[in-house]
C-alpha positions in Angstrom: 43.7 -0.2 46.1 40.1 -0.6 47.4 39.3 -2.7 50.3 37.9 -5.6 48.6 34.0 -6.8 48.8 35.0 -9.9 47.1 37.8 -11.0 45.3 36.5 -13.9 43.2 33.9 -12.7 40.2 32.7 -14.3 37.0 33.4 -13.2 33.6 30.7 -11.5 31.8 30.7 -10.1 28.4 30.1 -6.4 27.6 33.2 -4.3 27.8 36.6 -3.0 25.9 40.1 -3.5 27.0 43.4 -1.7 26.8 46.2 -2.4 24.3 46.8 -5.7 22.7 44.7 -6.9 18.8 42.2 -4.8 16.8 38.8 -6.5 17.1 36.2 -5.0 14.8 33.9 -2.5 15.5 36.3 -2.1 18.6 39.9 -0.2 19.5 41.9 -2.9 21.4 41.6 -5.4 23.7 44.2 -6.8 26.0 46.6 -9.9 25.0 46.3 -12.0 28.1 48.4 -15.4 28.3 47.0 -18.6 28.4 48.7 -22.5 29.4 49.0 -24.4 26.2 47.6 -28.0 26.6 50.5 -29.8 28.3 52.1 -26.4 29.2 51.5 -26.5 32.9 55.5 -26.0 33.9 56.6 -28.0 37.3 56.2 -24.9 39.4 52.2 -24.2 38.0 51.7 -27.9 38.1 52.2 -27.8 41.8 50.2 -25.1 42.1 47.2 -26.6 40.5 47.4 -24.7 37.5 45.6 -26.4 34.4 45.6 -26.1 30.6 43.8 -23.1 29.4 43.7 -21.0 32.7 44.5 -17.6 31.9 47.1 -14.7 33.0 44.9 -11.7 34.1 47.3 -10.0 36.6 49.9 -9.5 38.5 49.8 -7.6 42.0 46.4 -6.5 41.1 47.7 -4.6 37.8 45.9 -6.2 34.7 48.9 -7.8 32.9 49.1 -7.4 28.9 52.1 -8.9 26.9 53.9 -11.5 25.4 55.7 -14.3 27.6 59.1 -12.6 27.1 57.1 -9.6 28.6 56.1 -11.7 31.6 59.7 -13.0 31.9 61.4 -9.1 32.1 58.5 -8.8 34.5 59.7 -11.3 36.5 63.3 -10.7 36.1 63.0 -7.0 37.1 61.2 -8.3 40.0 63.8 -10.1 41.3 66.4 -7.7 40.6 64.3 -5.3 42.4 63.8 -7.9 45.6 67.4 -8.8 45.9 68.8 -4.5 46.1 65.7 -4.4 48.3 67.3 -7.7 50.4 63.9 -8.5 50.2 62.6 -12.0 49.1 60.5 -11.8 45.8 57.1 -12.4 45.7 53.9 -11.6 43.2 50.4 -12.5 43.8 49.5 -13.5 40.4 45.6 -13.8 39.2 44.6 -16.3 36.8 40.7 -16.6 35.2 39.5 -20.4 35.2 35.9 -21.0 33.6 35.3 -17.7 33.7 36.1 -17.2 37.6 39.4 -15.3 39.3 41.4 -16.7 41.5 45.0 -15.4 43.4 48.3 -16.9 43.9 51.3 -16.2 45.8 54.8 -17.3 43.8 58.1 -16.3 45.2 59.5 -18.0 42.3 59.1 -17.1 38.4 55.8 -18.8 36.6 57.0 -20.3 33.6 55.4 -22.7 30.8 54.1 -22.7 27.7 51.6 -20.1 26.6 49.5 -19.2 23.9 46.9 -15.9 23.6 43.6 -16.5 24.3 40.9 -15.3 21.3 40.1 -11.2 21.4 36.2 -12.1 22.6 37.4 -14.1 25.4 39.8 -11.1 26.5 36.9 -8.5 26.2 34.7 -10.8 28.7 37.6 -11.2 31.0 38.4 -7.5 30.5 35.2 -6.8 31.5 34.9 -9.3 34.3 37.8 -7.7 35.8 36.6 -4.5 36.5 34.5 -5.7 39.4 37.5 -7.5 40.8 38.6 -6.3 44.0 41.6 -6.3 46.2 43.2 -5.8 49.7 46.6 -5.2 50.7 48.9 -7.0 48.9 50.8 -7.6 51.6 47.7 -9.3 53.2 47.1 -12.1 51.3 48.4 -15.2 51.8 48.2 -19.2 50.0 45.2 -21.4 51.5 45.8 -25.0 50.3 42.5 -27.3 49.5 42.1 -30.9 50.1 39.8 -32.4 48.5 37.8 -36.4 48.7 37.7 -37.3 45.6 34.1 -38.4 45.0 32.3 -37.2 47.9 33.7 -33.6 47.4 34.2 -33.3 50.9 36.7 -30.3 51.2 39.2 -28.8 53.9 41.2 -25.8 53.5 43.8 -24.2 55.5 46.4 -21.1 55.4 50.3 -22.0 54.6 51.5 -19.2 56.4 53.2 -20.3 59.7 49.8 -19.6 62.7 51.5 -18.6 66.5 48.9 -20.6 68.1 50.9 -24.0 67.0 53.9 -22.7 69.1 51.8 -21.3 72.1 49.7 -23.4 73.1 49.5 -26.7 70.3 46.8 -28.7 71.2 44.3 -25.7 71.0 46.0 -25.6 67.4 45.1 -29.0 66.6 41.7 -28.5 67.5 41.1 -25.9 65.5 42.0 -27.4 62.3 40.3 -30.5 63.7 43.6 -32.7 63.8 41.8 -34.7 66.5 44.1 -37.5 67.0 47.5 -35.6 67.5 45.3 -33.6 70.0 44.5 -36.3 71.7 47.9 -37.5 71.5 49.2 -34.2 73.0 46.7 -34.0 75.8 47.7 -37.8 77.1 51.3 -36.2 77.2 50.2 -33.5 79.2 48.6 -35.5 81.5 50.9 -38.3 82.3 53.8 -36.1 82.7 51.4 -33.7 84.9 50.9 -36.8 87.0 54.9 -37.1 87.3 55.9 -33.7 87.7 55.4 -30.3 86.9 58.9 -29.8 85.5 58.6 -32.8 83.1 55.1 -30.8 81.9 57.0 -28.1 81.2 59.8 -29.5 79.0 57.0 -31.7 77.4 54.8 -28.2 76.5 58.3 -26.2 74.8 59.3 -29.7 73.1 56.1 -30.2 71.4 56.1 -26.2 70.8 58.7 -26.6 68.7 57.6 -29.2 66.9 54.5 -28.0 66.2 56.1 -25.1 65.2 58.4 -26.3 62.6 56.5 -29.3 61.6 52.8 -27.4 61.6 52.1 -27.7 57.6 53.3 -31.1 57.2 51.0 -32.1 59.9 48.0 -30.2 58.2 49.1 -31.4 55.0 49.7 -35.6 56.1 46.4 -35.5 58.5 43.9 -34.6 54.9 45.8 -37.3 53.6 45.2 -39.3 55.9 41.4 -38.9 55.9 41.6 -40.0 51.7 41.6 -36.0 50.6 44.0 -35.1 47.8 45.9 -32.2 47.5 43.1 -30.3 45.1 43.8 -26.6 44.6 46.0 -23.7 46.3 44.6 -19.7 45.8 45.4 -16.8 48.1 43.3 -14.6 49.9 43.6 -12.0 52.8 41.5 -14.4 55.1 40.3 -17.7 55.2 36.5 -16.9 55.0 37.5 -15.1 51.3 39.3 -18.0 50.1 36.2 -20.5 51.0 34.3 -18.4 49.0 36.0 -17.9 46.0 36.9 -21.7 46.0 32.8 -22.2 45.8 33.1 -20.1 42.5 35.4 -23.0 41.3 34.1 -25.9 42.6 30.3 -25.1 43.6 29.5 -28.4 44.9 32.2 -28.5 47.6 31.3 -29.0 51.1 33.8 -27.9 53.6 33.7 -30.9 56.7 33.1 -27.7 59.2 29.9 -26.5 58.1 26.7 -27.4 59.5 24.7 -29.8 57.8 22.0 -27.2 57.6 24.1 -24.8 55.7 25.5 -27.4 53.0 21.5 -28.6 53.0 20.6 -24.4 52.3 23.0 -24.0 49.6 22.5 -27.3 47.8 18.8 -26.2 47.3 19.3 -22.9 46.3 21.8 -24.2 43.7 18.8 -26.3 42.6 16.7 -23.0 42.2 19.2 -21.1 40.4 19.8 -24.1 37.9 16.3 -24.8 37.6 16.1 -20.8 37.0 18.9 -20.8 34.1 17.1 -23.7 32.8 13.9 -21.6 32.3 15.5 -18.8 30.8 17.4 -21.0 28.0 
């Protein structure tokens, strides 16, 4: 596959699918599946699925079918995995609002679907043809938490980072856990004062717990700061997934970025609203 420019795009209208309904005046368009209301299964549901996202593909392959389809997809999957003594795992892509976003499952999706109309398929169809992507192997879950009215946002990878176990507190600062750094540096410090060897046994202890313990930390720390667990999408880097979160939630502001840059983008919003509003 192509080394991806970007992997998030909107869905324009304009072009013809593959297999699935007859529309008229057109061969076929594809049949993708979409969550009934109240569909969300437990699984999608923690994976901040909502009703009416939209199955586009799986492991970058548009996906056209049925759910019992998607099921024998799944089920070969697995099969496949477990004579591979592998563990399974798809990165599925779903169109929201007319924007893509990636997941990572190493379990089955299931829940209640429904096909969304042919004209809707032809604009995703279309849509997806500018969609880009990486190495499957790359990509990975970045979760998002979010204030709820201020729309203050952090993010952060769910794949397990060396630094934690190496050297923690540099960890901590760079996901800006500022209090369990500070924690850790008074540790390091008293037990300095005592002895070298205590330092020592201090450092591997809270390696190792840091180690093990390094999403729950990321996790309990937003939630500590009043920011709910918001939205979950995988990208091959963190930069990627920031971006195509902004295609989702355009008025996020991630509590790293200068106040300069949030200020920059909010204007040219402005202009590009104030643009659309022109044209209508």
């Amino acid at each position: 596959m192509a080394d991806p420019q970007t992997t998030g795009a909107r869905a324009r209208p304009g072009a013809q699918g593959s297999g699935g309904v007859t529309l008229e005046g057109v061969a076929t368009v594809p049949t993708f599946l979409r969550i009934e209301k109240d569909g969300v299964s437990k699984l999608g549901r923690s994976m901040r699925l909502k009703d009416g996202d939209i199955l586009v593909a799986i492991d970058g392959q548009m996906f056209s079918g049925d759910v019992d389809a998607l099921q024998r997809f799944f089920e070969d999957g697995d099969k496949a995995a477990e004579e591979a003594d592998i563990d399974p795992r798809w990165l599925v892509t779903f169109c929201r609002g007319g924007v893509f976003f990636h997941q990572i499952y190493t379990t089955p999706l299931r829940g209640s679907f429904d096909h969304c109309p042919p004209e809707t398929a032809l604009e995703i169809a279309a849509a997806f043809r500018s969609v880009t992507y990486g190495p499957i192997a790359a990509y990975q879950n970045y979760e998002v938490f979010r204030e709820l009215k201020a729309k203050v946002a952090a993010i952060h990878p769910t794949q397990p980072d060396p630094l934690a176990t190496t050297l923690p507190p540099l960890w901590m600062l760079n996901h800006r856990l500022y209090f369990p750094m500070v924690g850790a540096l008074v540790a390091y410090g008293v037990t300095l004062l005592t002895h070298w060897t205590i330092l020592v046994i201090v450092h591997v202890l809270l390696a190792l717990y840091t180690r093990r313990a390094q999403l729950n930390l990321l996790r309990s720390y937003q939630l500590y700061r009043d920011r709910l667990y918001w939205h979950i999408l995988a990208e091959t880097d963190e930069v990627r997934a920031r971006a195509n979160y902004r295609l989702l939630d355009p008025e996020v502001r991630f509590d790293d970025e200068p106040e300069r840059v949030k200020s920059r983008r909010r204007k040219r919003r402005k202009g590009e609203d104030e643009a659309e509003a022109g044209k209508a």
